[in-house]
mmCIF entry with sequence, helices, sheets and N, C-alpha, C, O atoms, coordinates in Angstrom:
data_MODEL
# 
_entry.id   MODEL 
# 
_entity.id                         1 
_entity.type                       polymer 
_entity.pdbx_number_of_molecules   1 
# 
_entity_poly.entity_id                      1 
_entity_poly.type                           'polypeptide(L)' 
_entity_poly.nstd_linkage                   no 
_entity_poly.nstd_monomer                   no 
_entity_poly.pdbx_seq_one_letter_code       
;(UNK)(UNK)(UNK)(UNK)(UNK)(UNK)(UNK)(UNK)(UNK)(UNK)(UNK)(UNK)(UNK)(UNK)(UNK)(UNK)
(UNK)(UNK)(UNK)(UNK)(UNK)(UNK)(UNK)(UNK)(UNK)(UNK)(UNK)(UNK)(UNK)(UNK)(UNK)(UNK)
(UNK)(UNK)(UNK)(UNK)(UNK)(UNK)
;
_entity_poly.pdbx_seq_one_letter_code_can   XXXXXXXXXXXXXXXXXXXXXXXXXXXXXXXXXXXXXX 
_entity_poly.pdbx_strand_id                 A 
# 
loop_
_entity_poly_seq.entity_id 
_entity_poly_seq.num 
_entity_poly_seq.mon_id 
_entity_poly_seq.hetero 
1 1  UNK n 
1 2  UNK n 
1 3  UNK n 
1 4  UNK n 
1 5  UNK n 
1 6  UNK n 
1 7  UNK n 
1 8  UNK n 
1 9  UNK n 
1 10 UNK n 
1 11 UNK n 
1 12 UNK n 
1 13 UNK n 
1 14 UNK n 
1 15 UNK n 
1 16 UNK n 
1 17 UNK n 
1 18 UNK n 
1 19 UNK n 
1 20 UNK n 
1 21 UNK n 
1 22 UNK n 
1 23 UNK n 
1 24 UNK n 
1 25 UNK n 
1 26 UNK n 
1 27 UNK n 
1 28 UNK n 
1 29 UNK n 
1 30 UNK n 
1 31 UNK n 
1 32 UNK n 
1 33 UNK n 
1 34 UNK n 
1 35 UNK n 
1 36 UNK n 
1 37 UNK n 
1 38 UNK n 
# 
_struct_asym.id          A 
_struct_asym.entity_id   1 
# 
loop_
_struct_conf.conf_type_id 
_struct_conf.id 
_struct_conf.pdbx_PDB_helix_id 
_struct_conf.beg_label_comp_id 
_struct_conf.beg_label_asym_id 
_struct_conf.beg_label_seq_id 
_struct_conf.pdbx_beg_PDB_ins_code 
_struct_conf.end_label_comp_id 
_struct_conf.end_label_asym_id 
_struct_conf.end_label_seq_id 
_struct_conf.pdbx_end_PDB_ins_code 
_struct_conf.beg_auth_comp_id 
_struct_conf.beg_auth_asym_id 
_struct_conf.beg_auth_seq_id 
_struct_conf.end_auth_comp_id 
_struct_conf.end_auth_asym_id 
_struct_conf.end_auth_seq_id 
_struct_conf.pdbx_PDB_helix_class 
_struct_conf.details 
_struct_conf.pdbx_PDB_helix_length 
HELX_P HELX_P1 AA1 UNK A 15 ? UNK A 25 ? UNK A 15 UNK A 25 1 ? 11 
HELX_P HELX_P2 AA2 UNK A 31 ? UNK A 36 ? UNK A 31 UNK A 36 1 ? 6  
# 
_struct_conf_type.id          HELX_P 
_struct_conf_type.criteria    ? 
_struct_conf_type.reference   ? 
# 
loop_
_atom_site.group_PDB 
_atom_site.id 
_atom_site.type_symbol 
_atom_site.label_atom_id 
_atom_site.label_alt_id 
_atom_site.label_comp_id 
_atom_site.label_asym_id 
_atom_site.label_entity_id 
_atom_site.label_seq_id 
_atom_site.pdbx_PDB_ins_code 
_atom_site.Cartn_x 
_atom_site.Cartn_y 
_atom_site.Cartn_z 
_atom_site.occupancy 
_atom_site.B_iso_or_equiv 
_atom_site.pdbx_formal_charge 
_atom_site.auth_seq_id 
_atom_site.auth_comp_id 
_atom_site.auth_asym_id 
_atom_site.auth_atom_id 
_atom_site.pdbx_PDB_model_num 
ATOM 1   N N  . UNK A 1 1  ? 7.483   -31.343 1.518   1.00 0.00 ? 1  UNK A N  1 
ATOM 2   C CA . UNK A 1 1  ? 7.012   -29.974 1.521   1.00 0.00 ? 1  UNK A CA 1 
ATOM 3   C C  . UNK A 1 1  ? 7.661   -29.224 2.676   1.00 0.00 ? 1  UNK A C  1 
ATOM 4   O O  . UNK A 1 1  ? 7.881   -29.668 3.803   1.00 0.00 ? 1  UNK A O  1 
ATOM 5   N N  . UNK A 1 2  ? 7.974   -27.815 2.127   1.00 0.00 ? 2  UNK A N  1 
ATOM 6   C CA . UNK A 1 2  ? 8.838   -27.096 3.453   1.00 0.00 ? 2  UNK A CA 1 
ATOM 7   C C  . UNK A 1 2  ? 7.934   -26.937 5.075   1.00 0.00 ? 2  UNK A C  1 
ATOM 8   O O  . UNK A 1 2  ? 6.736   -27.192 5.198   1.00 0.00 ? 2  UNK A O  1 
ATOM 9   N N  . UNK A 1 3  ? 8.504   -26.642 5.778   1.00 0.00 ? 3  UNK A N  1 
ATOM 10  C CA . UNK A 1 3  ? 7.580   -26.342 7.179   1.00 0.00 ? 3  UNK A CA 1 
ATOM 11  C C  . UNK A 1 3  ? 7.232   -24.771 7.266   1.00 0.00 ? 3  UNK A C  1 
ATOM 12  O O  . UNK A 1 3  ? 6.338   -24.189 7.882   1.00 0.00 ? 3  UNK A O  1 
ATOM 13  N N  . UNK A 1 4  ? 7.831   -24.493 6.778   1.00 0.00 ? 4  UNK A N  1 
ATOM 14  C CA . UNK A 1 4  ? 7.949   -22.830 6.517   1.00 0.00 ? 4  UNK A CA 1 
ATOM 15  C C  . UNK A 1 4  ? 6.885   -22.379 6.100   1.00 0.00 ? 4  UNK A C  1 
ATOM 16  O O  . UNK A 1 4  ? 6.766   -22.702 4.918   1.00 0.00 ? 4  UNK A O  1 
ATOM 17  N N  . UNK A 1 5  ? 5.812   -21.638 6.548   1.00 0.00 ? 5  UNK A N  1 
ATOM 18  C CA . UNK A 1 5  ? 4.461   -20.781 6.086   1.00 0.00 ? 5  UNK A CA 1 
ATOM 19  C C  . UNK A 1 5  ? 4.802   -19.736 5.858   1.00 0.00 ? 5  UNK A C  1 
ATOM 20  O O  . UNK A 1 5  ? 5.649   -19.189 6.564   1.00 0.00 ? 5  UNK A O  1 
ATOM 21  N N  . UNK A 1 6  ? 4.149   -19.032 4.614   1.00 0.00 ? 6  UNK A N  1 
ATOM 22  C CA . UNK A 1 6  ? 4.684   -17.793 4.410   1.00 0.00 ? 6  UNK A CA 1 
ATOM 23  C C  . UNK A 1 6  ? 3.665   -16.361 5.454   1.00 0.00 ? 6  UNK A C  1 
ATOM 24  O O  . UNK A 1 6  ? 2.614   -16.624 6.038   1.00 0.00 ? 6  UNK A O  1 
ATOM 25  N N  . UNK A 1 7  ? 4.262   -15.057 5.450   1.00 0.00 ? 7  UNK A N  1 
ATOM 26  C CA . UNK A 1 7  ? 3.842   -14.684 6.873   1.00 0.00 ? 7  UNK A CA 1 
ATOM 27  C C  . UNK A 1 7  ? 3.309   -13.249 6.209   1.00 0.00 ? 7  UNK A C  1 
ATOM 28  O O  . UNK A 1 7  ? 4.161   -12.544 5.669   1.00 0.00 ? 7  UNK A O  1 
ATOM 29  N N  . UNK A 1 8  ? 2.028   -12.830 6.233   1.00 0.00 ? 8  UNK A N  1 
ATOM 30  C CA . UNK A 1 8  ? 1.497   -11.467 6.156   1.00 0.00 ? 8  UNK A CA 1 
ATOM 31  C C  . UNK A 1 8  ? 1.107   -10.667 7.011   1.00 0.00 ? 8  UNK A C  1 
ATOM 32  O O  . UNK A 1 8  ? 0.098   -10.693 7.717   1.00 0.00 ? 8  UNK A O  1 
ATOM 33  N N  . UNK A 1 9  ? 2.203   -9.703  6.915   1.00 0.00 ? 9  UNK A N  1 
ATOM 34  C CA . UNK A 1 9  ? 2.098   -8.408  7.817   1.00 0.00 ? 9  UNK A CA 1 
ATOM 35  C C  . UNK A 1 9  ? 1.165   -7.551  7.305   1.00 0.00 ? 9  UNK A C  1 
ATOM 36  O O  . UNK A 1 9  ? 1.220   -7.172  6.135   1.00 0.00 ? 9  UNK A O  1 
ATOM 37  N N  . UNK A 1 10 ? 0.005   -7.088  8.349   1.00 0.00 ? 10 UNK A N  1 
ATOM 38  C CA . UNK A 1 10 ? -0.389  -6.176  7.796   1.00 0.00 ? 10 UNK A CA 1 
ATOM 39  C C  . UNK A 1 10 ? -0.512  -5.127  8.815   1.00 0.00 ? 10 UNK A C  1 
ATOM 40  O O  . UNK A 1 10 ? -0.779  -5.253  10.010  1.00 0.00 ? 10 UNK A O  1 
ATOM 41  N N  . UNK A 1 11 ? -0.166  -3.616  7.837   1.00 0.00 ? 11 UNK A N  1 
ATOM 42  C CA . UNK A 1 11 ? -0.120  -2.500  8.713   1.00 0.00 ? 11 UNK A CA 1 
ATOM 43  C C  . UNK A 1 11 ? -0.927  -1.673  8.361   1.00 0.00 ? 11 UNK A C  1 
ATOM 44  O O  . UNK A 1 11 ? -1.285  -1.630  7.184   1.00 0.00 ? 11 UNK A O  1 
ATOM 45  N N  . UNK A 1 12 ? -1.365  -0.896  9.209   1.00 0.00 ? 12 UNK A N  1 
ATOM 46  C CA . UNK A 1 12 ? -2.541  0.543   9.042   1.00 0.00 ? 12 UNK A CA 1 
ATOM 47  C C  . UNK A 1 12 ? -1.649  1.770   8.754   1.00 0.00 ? 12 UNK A C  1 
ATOM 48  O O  . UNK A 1 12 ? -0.896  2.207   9.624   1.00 0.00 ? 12 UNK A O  1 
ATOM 49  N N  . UNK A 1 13 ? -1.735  2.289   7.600   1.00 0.00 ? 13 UNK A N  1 
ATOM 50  C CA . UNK A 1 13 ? -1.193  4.062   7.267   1.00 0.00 ? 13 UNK A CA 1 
ATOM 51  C C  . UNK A 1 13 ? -2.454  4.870   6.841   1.00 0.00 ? 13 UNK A C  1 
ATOM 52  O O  . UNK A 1 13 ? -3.357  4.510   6.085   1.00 0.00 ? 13 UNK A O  1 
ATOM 53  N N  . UNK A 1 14 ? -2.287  6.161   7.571   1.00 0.00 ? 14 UNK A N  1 
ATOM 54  C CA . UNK A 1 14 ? -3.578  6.754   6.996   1.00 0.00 ? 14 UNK A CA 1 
ATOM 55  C C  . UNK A 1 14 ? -3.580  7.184   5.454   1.00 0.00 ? 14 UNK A C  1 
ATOM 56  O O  . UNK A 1 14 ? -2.638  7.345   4.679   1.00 0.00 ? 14 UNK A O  1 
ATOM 57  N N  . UNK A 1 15 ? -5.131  7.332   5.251   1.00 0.00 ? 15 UNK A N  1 
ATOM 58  C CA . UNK A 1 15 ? -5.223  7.154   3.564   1.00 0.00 ? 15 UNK A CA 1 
ATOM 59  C C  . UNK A 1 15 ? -4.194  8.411   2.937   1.00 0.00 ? 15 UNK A C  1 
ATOM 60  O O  . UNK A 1 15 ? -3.414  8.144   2.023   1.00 0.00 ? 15 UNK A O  1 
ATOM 61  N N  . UNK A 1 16 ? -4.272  9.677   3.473   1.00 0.00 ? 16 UNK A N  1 
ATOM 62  C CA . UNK A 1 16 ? -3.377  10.623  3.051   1.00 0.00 ? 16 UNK A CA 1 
ATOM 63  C C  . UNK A 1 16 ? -1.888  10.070  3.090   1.00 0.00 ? 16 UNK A C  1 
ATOM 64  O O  . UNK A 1 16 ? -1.534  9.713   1.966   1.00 0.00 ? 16 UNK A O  1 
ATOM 65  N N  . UNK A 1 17 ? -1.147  9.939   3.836   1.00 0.00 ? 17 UNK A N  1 
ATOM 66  C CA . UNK A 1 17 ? 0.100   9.283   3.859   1.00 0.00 ? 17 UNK A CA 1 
ATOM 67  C C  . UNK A 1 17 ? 0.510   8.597   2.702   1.00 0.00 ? 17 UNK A C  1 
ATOM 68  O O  . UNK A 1 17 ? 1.538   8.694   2.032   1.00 0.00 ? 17 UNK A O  1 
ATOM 69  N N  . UNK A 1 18 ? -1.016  7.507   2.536   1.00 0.00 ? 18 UNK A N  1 
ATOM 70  C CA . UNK A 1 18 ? -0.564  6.355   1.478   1.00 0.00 ? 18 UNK A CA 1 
ATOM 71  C C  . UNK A 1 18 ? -0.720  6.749   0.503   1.00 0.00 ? 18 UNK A C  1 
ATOM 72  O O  . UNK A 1 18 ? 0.032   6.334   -0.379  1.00 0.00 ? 18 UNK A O  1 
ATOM 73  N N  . UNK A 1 19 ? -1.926  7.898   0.093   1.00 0.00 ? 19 UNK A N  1 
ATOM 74  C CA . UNK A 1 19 ? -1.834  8.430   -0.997  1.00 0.00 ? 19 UNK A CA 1 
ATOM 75  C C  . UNK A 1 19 ? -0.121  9.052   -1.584  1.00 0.00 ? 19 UNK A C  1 
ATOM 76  O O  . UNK A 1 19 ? 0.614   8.466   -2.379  1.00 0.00 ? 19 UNK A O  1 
ATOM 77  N N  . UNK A 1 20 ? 0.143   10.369  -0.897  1.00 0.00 ? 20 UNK A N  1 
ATOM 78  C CA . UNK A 1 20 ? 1.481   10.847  -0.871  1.00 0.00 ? 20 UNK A CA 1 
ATOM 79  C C  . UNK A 1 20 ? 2.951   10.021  -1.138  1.00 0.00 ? 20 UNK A C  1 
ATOM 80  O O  . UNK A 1 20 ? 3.847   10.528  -1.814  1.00 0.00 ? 20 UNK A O  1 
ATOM 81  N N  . UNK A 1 21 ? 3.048   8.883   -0.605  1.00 0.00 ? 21 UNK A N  1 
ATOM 82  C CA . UNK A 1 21 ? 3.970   7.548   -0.821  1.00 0.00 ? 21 UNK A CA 1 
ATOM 83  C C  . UNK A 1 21 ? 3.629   7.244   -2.417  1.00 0.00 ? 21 UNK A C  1 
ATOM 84  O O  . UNK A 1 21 ? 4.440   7.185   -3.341  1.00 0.00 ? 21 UNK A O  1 
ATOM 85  N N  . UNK A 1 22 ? 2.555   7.113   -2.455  1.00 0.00 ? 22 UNK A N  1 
ATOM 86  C CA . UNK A 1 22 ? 2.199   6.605   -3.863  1.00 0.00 ? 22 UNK A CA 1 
ATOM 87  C C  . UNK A 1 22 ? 2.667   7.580   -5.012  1.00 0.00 ? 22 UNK A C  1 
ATOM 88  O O  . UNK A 1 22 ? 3.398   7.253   -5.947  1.00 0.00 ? 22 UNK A O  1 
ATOM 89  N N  . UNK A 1 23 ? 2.011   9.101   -4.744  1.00 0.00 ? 23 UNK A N  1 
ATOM 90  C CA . UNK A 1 23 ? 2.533   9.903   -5.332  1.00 0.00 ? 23 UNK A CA 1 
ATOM 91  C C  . UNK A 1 23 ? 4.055   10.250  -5.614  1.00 0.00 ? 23 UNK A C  1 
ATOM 92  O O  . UNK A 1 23 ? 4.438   10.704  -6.692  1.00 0.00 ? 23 UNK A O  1 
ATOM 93  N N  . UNK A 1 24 ? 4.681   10.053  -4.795  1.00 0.00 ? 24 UNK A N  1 
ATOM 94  C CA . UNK A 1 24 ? 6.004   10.100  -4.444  1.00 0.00 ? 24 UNK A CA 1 
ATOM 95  C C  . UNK A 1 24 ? 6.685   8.906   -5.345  1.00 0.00 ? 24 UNK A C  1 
ATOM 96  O O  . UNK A 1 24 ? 7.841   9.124   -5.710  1.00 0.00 ? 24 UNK A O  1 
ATOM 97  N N  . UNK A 1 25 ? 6.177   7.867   -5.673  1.00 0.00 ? 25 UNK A N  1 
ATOM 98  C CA . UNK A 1 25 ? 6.616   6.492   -5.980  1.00 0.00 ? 25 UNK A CA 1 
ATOM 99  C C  . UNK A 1 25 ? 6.421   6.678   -7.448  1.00 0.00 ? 25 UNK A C  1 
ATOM 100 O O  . UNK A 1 25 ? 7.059   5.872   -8.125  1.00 0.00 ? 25 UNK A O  1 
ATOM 101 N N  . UNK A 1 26 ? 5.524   7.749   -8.268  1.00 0.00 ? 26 UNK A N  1 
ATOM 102 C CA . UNK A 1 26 ? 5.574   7.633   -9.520  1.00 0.00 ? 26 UNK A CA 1 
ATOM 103 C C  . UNK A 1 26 ? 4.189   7.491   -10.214 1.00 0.00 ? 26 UNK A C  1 
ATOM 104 O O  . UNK A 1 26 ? 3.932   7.369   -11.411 1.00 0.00 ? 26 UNK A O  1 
ATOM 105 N N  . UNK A 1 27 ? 3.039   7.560   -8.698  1.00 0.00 ? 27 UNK A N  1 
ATOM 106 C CA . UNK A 1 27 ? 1.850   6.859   -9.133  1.00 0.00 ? 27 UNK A CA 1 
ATOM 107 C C  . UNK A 1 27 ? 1.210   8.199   -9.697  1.00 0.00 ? 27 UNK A C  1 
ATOM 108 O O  . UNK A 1 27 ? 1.353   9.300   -9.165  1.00 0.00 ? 27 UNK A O  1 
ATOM 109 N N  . UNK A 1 28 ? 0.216   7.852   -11.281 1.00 0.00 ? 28 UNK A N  1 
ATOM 110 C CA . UNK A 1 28 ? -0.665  8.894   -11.308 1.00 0.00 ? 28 UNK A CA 1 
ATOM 111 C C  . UNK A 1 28 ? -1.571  9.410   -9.801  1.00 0.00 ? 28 UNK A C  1 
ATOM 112 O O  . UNK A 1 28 ? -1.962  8.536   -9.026  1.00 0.00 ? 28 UNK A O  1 
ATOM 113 N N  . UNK A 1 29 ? -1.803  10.722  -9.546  1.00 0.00 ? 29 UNK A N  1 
ATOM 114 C CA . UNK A 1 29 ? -2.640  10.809  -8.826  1.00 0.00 ? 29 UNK A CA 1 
ATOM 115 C C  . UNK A 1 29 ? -4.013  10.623  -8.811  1.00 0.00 ? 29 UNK A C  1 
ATOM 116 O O  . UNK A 1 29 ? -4.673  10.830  -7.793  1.00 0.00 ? 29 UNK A O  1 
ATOM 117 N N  . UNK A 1 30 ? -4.504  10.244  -9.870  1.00 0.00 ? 30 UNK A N  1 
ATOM 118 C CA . UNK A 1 30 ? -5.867  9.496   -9.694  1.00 0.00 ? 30 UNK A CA 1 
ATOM 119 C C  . UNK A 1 30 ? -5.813  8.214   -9.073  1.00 0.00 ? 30 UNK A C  1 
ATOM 120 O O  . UNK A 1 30 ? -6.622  7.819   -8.233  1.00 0.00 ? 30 UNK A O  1 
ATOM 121 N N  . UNK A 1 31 ? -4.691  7.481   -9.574  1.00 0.00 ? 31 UNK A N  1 
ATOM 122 C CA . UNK A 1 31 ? -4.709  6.539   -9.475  1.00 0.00 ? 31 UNK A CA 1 
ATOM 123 C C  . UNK A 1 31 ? -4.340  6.012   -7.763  1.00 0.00 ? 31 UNK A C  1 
ATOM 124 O O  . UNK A 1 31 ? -4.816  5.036   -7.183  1.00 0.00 ? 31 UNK A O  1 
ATOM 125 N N  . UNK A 1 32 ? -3.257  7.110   -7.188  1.00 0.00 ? 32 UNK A N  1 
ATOM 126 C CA . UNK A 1 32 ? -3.212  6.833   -5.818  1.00 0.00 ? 32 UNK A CA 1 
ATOM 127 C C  . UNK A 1 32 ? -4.171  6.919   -5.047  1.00 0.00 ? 32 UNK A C  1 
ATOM 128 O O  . UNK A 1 32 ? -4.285  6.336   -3.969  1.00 0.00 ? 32 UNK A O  1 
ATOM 129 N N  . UNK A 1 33 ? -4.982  7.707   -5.583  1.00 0.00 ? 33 UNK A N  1 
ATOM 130 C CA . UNK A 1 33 ? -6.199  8.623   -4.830  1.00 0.00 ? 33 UNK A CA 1 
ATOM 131 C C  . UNK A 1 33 ? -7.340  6.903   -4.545  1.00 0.00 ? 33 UNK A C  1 
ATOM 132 O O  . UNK A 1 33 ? -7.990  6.544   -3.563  1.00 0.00 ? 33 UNK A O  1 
ATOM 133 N N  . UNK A 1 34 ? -7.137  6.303   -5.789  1.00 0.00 ? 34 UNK A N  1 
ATOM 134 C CA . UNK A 1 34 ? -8.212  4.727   -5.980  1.00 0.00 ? 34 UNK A CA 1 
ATOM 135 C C  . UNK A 1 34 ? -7.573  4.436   -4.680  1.00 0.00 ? 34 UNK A C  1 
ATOM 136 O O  . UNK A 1 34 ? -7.935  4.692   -3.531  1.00 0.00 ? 34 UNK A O  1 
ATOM 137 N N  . UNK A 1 35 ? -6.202  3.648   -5.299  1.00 0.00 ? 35 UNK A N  1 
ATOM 138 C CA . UNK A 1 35 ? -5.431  2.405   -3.826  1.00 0.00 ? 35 UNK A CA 1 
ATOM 139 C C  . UNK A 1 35 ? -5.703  3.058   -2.952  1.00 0.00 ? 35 UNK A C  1 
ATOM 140 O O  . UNK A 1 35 ? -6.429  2.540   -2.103  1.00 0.00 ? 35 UNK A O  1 
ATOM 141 N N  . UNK A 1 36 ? -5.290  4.378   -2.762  1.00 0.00 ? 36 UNK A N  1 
ATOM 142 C CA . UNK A 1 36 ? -5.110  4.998   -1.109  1.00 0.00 ? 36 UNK A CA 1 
ATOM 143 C C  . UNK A 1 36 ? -6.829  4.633   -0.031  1.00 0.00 ? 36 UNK A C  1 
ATOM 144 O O  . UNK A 1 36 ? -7.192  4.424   1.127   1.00 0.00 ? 36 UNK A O  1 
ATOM 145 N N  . UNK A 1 37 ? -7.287  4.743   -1.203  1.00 0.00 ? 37 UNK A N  1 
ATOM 146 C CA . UNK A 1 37 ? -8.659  4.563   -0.520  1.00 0.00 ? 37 UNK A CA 1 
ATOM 147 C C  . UNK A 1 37 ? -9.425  3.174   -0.204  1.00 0.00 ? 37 UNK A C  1 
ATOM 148 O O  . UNK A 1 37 ? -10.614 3.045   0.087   1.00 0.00 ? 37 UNK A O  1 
ATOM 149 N N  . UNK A 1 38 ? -8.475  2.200   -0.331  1.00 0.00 ? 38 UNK A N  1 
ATOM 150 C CA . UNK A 1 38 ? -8.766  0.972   0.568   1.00 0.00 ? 38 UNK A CA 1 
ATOM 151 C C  . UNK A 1 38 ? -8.236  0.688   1.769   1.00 0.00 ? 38 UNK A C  1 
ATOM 152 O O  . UNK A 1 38 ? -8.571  -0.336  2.365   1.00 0.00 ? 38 UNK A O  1 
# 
């Protein structure tokens, strides 16, 4: 088995931002409006 662990970054964007990215990316806006809000 490899030695290698796989590695999760996690970063903070505010919910508007992530909404907008999303929007930008193709996402319905309802639907960004859901994700953005976790």
């Amino acid at each position: 088995m490899s030695s290698r662990r796989p590695k999760l970054i996690l970063v903070y964007e505010p919910e508007n931002a992530c909404f907008e990215r999303l929007v930008a990316d193709g996402h319905v806006p309802a639907h960004a409006a859901e994700i953005a809000s976790y």
